[in-house]
N, C-alpha and C positions, 0 to 999 in steps of 0.2 A: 504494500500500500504506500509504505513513503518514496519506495523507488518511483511509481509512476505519477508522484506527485512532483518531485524532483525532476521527471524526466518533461511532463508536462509544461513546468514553469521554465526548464531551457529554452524548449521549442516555443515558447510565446516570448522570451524575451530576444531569440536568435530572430523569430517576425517581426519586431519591433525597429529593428535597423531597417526593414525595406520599405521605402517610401514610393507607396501607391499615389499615381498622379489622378487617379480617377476619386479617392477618397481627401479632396482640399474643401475647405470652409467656403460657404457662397459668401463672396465680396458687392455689395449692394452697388450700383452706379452713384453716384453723387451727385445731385445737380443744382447748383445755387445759384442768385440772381433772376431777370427779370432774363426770358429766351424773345428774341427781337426776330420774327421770321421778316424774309424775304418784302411779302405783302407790304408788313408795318412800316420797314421803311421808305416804298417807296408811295405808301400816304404822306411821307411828312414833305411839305414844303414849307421854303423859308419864307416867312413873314407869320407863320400862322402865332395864335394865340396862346398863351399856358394851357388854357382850360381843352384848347382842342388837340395840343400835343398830347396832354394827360388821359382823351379819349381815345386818342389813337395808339399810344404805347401804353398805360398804365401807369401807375404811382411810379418815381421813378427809386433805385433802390439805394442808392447813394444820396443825400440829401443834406447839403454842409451849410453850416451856418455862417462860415466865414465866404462863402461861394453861391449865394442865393441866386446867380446870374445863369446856372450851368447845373445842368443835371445829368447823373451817370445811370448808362442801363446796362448794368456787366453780371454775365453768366459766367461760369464755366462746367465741365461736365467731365468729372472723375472716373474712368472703368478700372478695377483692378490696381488703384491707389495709382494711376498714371492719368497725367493731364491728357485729356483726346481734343475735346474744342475747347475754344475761350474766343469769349464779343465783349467787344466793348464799345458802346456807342454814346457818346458826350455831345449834349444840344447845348448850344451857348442861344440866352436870351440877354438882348437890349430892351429895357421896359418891360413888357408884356407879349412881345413879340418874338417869333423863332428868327434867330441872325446868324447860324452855323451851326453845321455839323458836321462832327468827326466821327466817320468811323472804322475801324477797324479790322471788319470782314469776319467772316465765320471759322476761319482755322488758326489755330495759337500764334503761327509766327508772321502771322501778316501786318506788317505796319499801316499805320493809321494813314488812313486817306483822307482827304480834306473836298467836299465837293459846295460848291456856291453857286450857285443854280436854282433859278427857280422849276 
């Protein structure tokens, strides 16, 4: 009885070294900020209002006290603790009106574009 108890606890601590790739923890996506599709931006043009910008994209997710002129809509999207996308899109307002926008584009290394255009 102690032999196949012994013999038992070998053979499960000798399995213990082999690492099954099919037995890993599910790592959940992560997705944080405000997601800006395609559509959204190409509702916005320059001159529009606060109140119609904030129709058009939503509350935005950044919101600075020292920067009340400029509001940030940045996502990004985590698979398996690795960044896959990241947007980041910054509306600069004069008064009450939309006067620029920067943005960024939908994949992590793309630099910010500047368009002025109505």
């Amino acid at each position: 009885m102690r032999f196949n108890i012994i013999l038992i606890s070998v053979l499960l601590a000798s399995c213990s070294s082999f690492s099954v790739p099919l037995l890993t923890p599910y790592k959940m996506d992560i997705r944080q900020g405000n997601y800006v599709t395609v559509e959204m931006r190409d509702k916005l043009k320059l001159g529009m209002s606060r109140v119609q910008v904030r129709y058009v994209m939503g509350t935005p997710l950044i919101s600075d006290a020292f920067h009340g002129n400029r509001w940030d809509y940045v996502y990004r999207l985590e698979q398996d603790y690795k960044l896959v996308e990241q947007q980041r899109l910054t509306l600069y307002f004069e008064g009450d009106s939309l006067s620029r926008i920067e943005d960024s584009g939908l994949t992590t290394p793309a630099a910010p574009v500047v368009s002025e255009g109505k």
